[in-house]
N, C-alpha and C positions, 0 to 999 in steps of 0.2 A: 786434261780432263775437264777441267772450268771452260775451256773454247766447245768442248764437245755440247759442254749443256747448255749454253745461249743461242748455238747452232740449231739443236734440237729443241729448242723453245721457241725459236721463229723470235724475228727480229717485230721490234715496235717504234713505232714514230713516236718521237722524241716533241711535244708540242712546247716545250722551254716556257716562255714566260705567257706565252699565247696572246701574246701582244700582236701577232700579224696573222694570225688563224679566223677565220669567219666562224661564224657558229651555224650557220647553214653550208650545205655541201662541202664540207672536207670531214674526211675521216677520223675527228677527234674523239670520237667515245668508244667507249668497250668492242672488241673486234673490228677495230676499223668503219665505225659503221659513221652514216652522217645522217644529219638533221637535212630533210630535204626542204629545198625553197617553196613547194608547190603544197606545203600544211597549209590549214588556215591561222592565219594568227604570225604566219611568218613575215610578213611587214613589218612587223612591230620590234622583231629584232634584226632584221636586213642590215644593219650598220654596229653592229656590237660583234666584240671579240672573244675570244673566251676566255682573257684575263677578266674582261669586264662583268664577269660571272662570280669568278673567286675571290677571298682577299686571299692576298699569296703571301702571307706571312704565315699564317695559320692554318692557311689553306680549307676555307670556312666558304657554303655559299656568302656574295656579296647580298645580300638580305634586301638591301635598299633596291639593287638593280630586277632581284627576283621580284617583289612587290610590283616598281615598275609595269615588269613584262604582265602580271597579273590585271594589274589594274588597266593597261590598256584595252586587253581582252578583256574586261569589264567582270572580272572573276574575284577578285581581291577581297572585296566586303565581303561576299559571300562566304569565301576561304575564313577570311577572321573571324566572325562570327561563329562559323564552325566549330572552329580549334577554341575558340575563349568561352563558350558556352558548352562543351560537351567535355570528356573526363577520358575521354579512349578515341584510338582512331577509330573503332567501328562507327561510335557515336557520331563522330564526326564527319564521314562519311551517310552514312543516313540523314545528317542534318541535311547535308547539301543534295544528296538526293531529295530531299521535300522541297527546298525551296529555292532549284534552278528550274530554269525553263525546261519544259519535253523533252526540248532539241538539247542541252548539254546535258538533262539525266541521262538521257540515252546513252549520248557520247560516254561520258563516267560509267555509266554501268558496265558499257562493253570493253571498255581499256581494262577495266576491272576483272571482269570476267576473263577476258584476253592473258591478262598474265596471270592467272588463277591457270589458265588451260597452259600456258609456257610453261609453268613450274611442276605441272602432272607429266607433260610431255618428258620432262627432265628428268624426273624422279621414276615415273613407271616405265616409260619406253624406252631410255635414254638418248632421247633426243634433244638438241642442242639445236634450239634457233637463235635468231639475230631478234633483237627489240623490233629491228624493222619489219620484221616479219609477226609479230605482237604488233604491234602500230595498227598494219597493213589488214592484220584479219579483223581485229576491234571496227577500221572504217568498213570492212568491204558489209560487216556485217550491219552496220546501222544505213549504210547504201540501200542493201537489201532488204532491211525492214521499209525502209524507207518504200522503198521498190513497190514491193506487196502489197502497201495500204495506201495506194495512191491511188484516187475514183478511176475506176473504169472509163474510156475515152468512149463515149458513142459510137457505136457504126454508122461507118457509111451512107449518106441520105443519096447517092447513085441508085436509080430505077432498078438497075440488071444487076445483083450482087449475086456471087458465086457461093452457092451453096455445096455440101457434100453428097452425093448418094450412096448410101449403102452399097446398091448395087454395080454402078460401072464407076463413079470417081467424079466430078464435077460435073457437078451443072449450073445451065442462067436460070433464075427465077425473076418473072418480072414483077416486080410489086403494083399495088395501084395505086393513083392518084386520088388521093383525097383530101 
């Protein structure tokens, strides 16, 4: 009866002391999923393990190594100042929405809002995505803001440019020289 129910709960990798585990592409977190190389910011830990994340005694983030990765993504002061200056994570979050760049509120807003939308998915529909799939919608969507408010490219300075007609489907118009 105990073999039936490890059988029927799907086996799991065993990452031991994660001493030989990368922490980009392999499948060490929840559902097998992995931290892809191709993030921004993935440089910064290309050579760290995922022991080098935990103390494995306690089994406690390694604080110093997360700072670290913070501070190289130049996020760190920011984060502190948050948390030591505000009383709640809302606060705290609102701080660092005022005073990061565009470009990283953004990002935060939409990671935000991202598993804000995973957890409704979960609870109302029940649907069950992968973080990567949260990650993945968070980028595509600040991609796509991105996208939207990016100036208009000029047309064409070509004499003959092909215009629409109502009536039969393309035409040339030739512009004039002036």
């Amino acid at each position: 009866m105990h073999a039936r129910f490890l059988v029927c709960g799907g086996a799991r990798w065993s990452i031991g002391s994660g001493a030989s585990i990368s922490i980009l592409n392999e499948p060490w977190l929840h559902n097998g999923e992995c931290i892809r190389s191709d993030i921004p910011g993935a440089h910064f830990v290309q050579n760290l393990t995922i022991n080098s994340l935990m103390n494995l005694y306690d089994k406690s983030w390694n604080e110093q190594v997360v700072r670290q990765v913070w501070n190289r993504i130049g996020l760190w002061g920011s984060i502190q100042h948050a948390l030591s200056n505000t009383t709640s994570s809302t606060a705290a979050i609102f701080s660092l929405l005022e005073n990061l760049s565009v470009e990283l509120s953004q990002c935060l807003t939409t990671v935000i809002w991202s598993i804000w939308k995973h957890c409704n998915l979960q609870v109302w529909e029940d649907v069950t995505e992968t973080s990567a799939t949260t990650v993945e919608r968070a980028r595509n969507m600040v991609l796509d803001w991105q996208l939207a408010n990016t100036p208009e490219v000029p047309a064409s300075t070509s004499q003959n440019q092909p215009t629409l007609s109502l009536e039969g489907g393309p035409t040339t118009s030739v512009s004039p020289n002036v």
